[in-house]
TIMILUM-476323 format. One record per residue (C-alpha): chain; residue number from 1; x, y, z. Coordinates in Angstrom, 1 decimal, decimal comma. Layout:
# residues N
kette nr x y z
A NUM X Y Z
...
***
This chain:
# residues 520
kette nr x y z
A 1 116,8 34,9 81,7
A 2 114,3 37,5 81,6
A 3 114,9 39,5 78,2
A 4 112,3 42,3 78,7
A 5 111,3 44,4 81,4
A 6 108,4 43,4 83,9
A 7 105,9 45,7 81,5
A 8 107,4 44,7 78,4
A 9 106,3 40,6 77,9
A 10 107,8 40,2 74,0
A 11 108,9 36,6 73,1
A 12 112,4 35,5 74,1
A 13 111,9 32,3 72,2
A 14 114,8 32,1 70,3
A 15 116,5 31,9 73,8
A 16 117,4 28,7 75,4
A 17 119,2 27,9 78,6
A 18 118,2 24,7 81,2
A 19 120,7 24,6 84,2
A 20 123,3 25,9 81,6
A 21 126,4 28,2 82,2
A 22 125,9 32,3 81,8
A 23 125,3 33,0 78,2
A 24 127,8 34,3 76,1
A 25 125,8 37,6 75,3
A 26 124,0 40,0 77,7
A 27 121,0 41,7 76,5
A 28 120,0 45,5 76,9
A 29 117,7 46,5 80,0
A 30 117,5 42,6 80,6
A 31 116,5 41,1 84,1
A 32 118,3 37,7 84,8
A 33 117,6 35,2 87,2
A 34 120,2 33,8 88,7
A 35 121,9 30,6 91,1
A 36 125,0 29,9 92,4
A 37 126,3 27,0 94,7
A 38 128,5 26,3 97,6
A 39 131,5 24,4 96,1
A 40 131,2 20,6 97,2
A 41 127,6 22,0 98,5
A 42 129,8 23,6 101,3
A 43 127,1 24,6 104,4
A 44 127,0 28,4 105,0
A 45 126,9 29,4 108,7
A 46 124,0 31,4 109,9
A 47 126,9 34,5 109,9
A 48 128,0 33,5 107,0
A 49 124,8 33,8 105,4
A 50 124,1 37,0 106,6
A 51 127,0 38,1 105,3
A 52 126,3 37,0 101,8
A 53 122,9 38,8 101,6
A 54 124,6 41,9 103,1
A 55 126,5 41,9 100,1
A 56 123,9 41,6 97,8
A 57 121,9 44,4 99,6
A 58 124,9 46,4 99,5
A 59 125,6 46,0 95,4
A 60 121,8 46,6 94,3
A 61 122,0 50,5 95,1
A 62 125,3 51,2 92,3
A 63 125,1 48,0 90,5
A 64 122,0 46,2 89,9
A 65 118,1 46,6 90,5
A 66 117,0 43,7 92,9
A 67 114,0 42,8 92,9
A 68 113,8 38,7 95,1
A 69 117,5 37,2 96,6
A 70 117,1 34,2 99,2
A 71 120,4 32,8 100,7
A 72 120,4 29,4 101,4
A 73 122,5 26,9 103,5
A 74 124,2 25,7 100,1
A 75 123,4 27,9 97,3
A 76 122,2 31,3 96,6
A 77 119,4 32,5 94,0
A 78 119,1 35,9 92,6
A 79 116,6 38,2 90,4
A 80 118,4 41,2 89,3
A 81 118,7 44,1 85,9
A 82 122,0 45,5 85,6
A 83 122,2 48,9 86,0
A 84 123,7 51,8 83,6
A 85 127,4 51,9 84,6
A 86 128,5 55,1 81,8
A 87 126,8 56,3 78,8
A 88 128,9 56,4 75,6
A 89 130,1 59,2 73,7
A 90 126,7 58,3 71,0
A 91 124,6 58,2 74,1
A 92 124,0 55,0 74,4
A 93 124,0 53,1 78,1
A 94 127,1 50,8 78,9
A 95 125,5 48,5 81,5
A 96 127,2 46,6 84,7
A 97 127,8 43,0 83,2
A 98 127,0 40,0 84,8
A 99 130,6 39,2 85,0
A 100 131,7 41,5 86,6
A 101 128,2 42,1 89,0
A 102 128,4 38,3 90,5
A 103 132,6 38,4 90,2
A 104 132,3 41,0 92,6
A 105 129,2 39,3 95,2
A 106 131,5 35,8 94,9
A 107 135,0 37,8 95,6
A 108 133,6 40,1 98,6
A 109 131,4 37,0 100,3
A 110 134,0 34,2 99,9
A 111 137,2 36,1 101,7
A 112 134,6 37,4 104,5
A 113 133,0 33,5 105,0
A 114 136,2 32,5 104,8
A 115 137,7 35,1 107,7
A 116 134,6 34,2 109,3
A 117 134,7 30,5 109,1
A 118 138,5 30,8 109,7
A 119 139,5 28,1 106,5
A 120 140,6 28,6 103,0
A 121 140,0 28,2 99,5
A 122 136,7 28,3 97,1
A 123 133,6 29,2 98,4
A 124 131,2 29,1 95,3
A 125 130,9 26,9 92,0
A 126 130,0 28,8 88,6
A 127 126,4 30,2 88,7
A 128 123,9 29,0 86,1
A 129 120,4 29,7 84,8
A 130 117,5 28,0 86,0
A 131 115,5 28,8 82,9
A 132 114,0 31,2 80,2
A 133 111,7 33,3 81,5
A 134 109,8 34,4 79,2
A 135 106,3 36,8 80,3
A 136 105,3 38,4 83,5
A 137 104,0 35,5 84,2
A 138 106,8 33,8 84,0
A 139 109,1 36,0 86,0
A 140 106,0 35,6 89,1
A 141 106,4 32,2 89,1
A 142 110,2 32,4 89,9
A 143 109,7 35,1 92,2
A 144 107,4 33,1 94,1
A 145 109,6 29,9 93,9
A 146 112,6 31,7 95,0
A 147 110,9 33,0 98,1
A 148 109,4 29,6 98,6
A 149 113,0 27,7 99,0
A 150 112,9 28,2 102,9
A 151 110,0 26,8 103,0
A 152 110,1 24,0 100,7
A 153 113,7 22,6 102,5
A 154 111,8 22,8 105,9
A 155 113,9 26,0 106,7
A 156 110,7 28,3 107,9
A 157 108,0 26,8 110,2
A 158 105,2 28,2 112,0
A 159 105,0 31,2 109,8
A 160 108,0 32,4 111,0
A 161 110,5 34,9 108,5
A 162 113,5 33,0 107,2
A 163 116,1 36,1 107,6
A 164 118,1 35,3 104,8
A 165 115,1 36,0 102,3
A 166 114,5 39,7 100,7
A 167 112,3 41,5 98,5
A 168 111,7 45,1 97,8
A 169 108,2 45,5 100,1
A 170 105,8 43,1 98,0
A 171 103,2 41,7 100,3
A 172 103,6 37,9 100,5
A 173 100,2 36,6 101,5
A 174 100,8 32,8 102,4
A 175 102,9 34,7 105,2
A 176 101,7 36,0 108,7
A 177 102,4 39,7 109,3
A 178 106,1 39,5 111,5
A 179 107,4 38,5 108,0
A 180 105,1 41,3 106,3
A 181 106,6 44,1 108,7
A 182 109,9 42,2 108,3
A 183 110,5 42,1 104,8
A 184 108,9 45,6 104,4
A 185 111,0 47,1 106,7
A 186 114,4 45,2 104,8
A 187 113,4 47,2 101,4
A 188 113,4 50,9 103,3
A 189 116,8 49,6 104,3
A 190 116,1 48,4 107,4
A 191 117,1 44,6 108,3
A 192 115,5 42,5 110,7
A 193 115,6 43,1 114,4
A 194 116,8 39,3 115,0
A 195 120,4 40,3 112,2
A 196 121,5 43,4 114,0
A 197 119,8 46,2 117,1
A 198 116,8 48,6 115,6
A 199 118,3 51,9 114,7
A 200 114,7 53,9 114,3
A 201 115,4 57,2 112,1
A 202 114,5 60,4 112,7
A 203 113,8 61,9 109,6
A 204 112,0 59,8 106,5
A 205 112,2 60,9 102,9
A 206 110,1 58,9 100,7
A 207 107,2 59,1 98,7
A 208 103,7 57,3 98,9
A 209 104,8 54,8 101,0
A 210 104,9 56,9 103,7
A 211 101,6 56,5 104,0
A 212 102,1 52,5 105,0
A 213 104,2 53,9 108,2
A 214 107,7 52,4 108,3
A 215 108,8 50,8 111,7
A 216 109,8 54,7 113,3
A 217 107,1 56,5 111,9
A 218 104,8 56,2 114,7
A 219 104,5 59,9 116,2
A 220 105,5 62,3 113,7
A 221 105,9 65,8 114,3
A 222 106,5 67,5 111,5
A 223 105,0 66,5 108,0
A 224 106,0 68,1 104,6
A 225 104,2 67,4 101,8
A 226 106,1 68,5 98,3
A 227 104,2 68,6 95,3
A 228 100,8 68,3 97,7
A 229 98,3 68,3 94,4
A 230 99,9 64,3 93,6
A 231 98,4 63,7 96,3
A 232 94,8 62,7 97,1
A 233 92,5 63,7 100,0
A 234 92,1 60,6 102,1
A 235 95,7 59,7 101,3
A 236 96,6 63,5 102,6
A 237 94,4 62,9 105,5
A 238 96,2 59,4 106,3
A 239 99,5 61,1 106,9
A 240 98,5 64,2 108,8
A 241 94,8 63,1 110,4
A 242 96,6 62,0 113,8
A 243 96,5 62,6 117,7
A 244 98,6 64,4 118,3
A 245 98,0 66,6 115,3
A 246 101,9 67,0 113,9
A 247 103,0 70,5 112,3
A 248 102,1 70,2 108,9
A 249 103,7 72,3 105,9
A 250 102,4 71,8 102,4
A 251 104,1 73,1 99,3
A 252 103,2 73,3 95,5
A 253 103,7 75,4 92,9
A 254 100,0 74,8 91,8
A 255 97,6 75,3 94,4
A 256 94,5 73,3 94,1
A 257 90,8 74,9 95,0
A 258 90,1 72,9 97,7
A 259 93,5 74,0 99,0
A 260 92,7 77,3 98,4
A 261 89,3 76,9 100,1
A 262 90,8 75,6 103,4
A 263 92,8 79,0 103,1
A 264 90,0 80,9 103,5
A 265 88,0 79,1 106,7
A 266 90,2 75,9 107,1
A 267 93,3 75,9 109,2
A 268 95,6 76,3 106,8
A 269 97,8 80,0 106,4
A 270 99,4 80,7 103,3
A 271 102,7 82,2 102,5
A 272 103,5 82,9 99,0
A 273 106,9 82,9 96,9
A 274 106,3 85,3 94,5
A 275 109,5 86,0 93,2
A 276 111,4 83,9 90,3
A 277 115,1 82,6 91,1
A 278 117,8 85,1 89,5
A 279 118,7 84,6 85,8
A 280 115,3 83,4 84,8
A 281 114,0 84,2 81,3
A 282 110,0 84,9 80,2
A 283 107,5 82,0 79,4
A 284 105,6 83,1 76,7
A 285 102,4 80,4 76,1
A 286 100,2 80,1 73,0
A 287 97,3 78,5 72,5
A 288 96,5 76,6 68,6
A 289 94,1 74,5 66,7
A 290 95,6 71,5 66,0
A 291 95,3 72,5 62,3
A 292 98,4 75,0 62,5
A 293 100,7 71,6 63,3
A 294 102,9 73,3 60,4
A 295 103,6 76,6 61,6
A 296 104,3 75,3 65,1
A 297 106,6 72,4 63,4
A 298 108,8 75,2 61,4
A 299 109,0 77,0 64,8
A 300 110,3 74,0 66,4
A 301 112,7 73,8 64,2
A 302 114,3 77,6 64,1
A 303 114,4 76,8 67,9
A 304 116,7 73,7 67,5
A 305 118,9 74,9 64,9
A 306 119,6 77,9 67,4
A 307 120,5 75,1 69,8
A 308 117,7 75,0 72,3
A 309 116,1 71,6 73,2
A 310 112,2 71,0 73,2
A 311 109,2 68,5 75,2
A 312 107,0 67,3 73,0
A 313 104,0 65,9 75,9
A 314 101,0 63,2 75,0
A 315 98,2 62,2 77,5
A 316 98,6 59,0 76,6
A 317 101,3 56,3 76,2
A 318 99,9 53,5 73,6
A 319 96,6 54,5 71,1
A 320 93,3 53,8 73,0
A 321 89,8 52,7 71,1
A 322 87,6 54,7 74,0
A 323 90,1 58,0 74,1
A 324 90,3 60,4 70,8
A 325 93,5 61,4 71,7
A 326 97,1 61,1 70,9
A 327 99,6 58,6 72,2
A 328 103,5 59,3 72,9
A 329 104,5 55,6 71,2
A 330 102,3 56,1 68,0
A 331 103,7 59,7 67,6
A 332 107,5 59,3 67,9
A 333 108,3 57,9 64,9
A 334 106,3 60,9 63,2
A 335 108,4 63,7 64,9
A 336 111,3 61,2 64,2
A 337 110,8 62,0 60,6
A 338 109,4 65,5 61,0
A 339 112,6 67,0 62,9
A 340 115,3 64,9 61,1
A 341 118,5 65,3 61,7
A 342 117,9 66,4 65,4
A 343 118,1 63,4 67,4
A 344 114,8 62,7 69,3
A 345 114,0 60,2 72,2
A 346 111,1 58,7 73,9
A 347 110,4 58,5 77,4
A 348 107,1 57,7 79,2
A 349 106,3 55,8 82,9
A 350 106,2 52,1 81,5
A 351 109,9 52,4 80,6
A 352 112,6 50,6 83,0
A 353 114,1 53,1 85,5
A 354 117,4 52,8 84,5
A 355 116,5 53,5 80,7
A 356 114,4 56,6 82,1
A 357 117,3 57,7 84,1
A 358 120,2 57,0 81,0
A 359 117,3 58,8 78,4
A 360 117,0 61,9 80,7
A 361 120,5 62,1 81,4
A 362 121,3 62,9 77,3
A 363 118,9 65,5 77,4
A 364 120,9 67,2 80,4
A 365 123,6 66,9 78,6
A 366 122,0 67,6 75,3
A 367 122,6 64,5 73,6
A 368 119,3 64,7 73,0
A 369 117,6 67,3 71,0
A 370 114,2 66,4 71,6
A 371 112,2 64,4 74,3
A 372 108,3 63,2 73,2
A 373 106,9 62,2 76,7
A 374 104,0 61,6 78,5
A 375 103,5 63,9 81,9
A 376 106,3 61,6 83,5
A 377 108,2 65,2 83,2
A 378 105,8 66,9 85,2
A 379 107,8 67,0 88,6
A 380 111,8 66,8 88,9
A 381 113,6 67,6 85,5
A 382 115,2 70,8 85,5
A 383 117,3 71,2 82,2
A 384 117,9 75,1 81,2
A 385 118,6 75,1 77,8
A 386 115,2 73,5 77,0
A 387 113,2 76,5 76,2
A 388 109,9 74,8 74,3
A 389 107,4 72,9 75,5
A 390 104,5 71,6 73,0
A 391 101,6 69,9 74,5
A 392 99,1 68,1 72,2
A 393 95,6 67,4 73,1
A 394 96,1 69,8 75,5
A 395 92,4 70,3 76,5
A 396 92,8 66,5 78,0
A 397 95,0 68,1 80,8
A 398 93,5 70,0 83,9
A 399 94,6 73,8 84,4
A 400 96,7 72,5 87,3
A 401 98,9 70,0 85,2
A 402 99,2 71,9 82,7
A 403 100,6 74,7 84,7
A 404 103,3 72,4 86,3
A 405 104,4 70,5 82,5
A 406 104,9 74,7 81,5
A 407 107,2 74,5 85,1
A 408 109,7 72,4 83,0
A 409 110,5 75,0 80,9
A 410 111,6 79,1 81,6
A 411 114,5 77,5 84,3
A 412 117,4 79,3 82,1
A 413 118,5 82,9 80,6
A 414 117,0 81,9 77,2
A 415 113,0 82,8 76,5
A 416 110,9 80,2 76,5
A 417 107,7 79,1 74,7
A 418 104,6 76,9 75,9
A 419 102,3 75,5 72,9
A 420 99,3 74,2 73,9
A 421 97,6 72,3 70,5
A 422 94,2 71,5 71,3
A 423 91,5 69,2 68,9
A 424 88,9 70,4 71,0
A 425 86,9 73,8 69,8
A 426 84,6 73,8 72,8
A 427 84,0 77,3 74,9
A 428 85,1 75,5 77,6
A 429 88,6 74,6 76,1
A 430 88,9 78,2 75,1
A 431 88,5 79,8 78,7
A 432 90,7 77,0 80,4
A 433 93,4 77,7 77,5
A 434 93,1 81,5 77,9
A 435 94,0 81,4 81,2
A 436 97,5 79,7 80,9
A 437 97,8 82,4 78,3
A 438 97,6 85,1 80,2
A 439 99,2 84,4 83,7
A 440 101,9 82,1 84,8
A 441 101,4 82,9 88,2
A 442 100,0 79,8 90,0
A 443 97,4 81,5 92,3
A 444 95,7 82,7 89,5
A 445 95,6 79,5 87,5
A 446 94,1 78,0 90,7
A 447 91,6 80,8 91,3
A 448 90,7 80,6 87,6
A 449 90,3 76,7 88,2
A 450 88,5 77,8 91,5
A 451 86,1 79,7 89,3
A 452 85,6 77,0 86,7
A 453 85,3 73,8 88,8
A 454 84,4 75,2 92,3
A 455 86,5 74,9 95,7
A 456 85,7 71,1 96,9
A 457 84,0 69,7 99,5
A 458 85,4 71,3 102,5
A 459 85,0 68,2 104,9
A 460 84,7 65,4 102,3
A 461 86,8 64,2 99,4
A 462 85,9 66,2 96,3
A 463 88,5 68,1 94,9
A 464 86,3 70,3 92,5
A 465 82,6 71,4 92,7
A 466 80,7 73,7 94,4
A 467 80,3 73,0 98,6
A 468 76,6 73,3 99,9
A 469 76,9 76,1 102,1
A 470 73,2 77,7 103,7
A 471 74,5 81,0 104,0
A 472 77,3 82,9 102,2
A 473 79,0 82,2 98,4
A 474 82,9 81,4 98,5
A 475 82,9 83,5 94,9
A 476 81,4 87,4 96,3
A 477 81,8 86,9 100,1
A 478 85,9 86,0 100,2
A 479 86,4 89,5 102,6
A 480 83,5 88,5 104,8
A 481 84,9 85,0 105,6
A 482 88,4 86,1 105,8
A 483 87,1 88,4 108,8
A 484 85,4 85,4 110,2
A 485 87,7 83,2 110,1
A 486 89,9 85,9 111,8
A 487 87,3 86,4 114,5
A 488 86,6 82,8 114,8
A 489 91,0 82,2 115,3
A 490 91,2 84,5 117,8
A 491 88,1 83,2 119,9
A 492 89,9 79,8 120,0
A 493 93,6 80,8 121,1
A 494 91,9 82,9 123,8
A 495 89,1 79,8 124,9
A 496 90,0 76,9 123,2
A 497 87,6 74,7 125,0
A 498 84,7 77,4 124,3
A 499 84,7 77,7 128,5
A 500 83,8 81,4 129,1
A 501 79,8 82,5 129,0
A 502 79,8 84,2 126,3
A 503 81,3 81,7 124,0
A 504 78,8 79,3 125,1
A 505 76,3 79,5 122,0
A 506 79,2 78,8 119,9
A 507 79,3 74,8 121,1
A 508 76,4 73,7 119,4
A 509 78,0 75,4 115,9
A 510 81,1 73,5 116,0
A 511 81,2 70,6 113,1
A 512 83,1 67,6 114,1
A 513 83,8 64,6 111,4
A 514 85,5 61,6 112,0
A 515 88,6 61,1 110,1
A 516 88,9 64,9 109,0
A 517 92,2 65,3 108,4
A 518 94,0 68,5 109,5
A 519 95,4 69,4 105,9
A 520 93,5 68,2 103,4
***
């Protein structure tokens, strides 16, 4: 059994299972390691195997996270969390059991091996633990043993991938790289090319790792980029710095200076949304001392007794001896008490997904009152009646972030307010705070960054600080290099090789890099 989640190593010790039967409880947002038999140690077929880790594929998306399964000839072992199945009508999460989860697998596989095989009867004894797990540790050591079973019964030679083993895309390194590609191909949902034909996609969604290139993604022509500040320069360039050079659009709400840089004499063009959806009310923001805690605390709470919802953000998650700033864990229990009898949760990035996804779901519905978070908020959560958002230690954040956490609130009919508590008295806090004060408009919060930090290095990785130019200053000379980066356009789309005489003095200006990527 593994009791805790993979960040989350607390002591099962009062736990104790060897080879025993399922125990007769089930803990909350618990990850269980699993083994069932072939009854009579029955042989599986090489179909009938691949039928049995079909199914298991097949569950994990509604059922069950899965994070290691490895079918053998006479048994099958499993590392899996249950996933939410409903939430209560108190909010709490009603999970998939195990019953029920591996009652399922056994009832599907054993009438399809059966079909298959063409016989009758029971295909699989009752499943049992192998042990406690009890750390991360722990829990690697039986992820490595259960992907080590091929190899152990003599199953997997010559570094060659045993089909009937899967994991979601971790790296094994005592394998060669056919099993690499293979089992990192089985956990974007593709299966190997020896279990059924290679069906290559033509679109990919994903997130970062679409910057390992999936089997398919070999000649992209189109590339958008959402959210394009999450994502750093060389890993921007890694997607779009190819030959041919795909179409590449870039979107964000909160334009970064370097971005707004390549604007200006880079090849990017800009076309700006500058209208709010329908139905949309103000965002009014405020910048305090953290000494006026109390006023802001009874204005939280007019808010919530006139039924609005609130975001309470931290920088950090746990307390830190080198930071002097506020943590989300060490501060719930205060606003607990403060806001009492408004219900109030917690949510931050080292929480399980599905207890992320169940605690986010009764704030949609307004379960919950109150959500104290870190900037795991900052993209994706769209809930209108939350109309406050309080940010503490708020001169920790960069104008940029900032601007998207304020994103997650305004998105209904009611007015909304962004408090930005600060510890920090410095000038410098003042002017970045003043700015989020007086525009919402995301241009202008980068262009006030722009002024602050500086554009970036144009052909290099910085994403702040001033370029070193010879000639010109990106602050007083933006009209002059709009009109030659006009100029400079239309000379290329009339000679792009630079052919004609009196282009020729412009060759020895042209600045080449390797590995500059096209949008950076």
């Amino acid at each position: 059994v593994v009791a805790e989640s993979l960040s989350d190593t607390r002591s099962v010790a009062e736990v104790h299972h060897a080879k025993g039967h399922l125990p007769h409880f089930e803990r909350l947002w618990a990850k269980y390691a699993v083994t069932f038999s072939t009854k009579g140690k029955r042989t599986l077929s090489e179909g009938a195997r691949s039928v049995v880790l079909e199914s298991l594929l097949h569950w994990k998306a509604e059922r069950y996270e899965l994070y290691a399964a490895c079918v053998m000839p006479d048994h099958v072992h499993m590392l899996l969390e249950p996933r939410v199945k409903e939430t209560a009508e108190d909010g709490a999460a009603i999970f998939f059991s195990l019953g029920e989860i591996l009652h399922g697998i056994k009832a599907h596989t054993a009438r399809a091996i059966n079909k298959v095989a063409g016989t009758r009867g029971a295909v699989w004894e009752e499943e049992w633990f192998d042990r406690v797990i009890r750390s991360e540790s722990d829990l690697q050591e039986k992820f490595d043993h259960i992907l080590r079973n091929p190899v152990a019964a003599g199953l997997e030679e010559n570094g060659g991938a045993y089909p009937w083993s899967w994991f979601p895309g971790i790296p094994d390194a005592r394998s060669g790289d056919e099993r690499s590609a293979d089992r990192a191909s089985r956990s974007a949902g593709i299966r190997s090319s020896r279990e059924e034909p290679n069906r290559q996609g033509s679109i990919f969604v994903g997130t970062h790792a679409l910057l390992f290139e999936p089997d398919g993604l070999q000649n992209p022509g189109l590339i958008v980029i959402d959210e394009q500040h999450k994502f750093g320069v060389s890993q921007r360039a890694r997607l779009t710095n190819r030959e041919p050079a795909p179409d590449v659009l870039v979107m964000t709400a909160t334009p970064i200076p370097r971005t707004l840089t390549m604007s200006l004499y880079g090849d990017l063009d800009v076309s700006t949304i500058d209208e709010l959806p329908a139905d949309r009310g103000r965002i009014v923001t405020a910048a305090r001392d953290e000494n006026k805690l109390p006023q802001v605390l009874a204005f939280l709470r007019r808010e919530l007794e006139a039924g609005r919802q609130i975001y309470i953000v931290y920088p950090l998650i746990d307390e830190s001896d080198k930071l002097a700033a506020k943590a989300a864990t060490a501060e719930f229990a205060k606003w607990q008490e403060r806001l009492a009898p408004f219900r109030c949760e917690l949510l931050h990035g080292r929480i399980a997904a599905p207890e992320k996804q169940a605690t986010m779901e009764r704030f949609r519905r307004g379960v919950t009152n109150v959500l104290v978070s870190t900037t795991v908020i900052e993209v994706g959560v769209d809930v209108a009646n939350a109309t406050v958002m309080l940010i503490e230690n708020a001169e920790r954040f960069g104008l940029a972030q900032l601007h998207q956490l304020r994103g997650r609130i305004g998105r209904g009919v009611h007015k909304s307010y962004c408090i930005l508590l600060s510890s920090e008295p410095s000038d410098e806090t003042r002017k970045k705070l003043e700015v989020l004060e007086q525009t919402s408009n995301g241009f202008a919060v980068a262009e006030a960054d722009w002024e602050m930090r500086g554009p970036g290095d144009l052909l290099g990785t910085a994403q702040s600080g001033l370029p070193d130019l010879k000639i010109g200053n990106l602050r007083t000379d933006v009209a002059l290099m709009q009109r030659a980066r006009a100029v400079a356009t239309k000379i290329f789309q009339e000679d792009p090789e630079l052919a004609r005489p009196e282009n020729q003095r412009f060759r020895a200006s042209i600045v080449e890099q390797e590995n500059f990527s096209h949008v950076s």
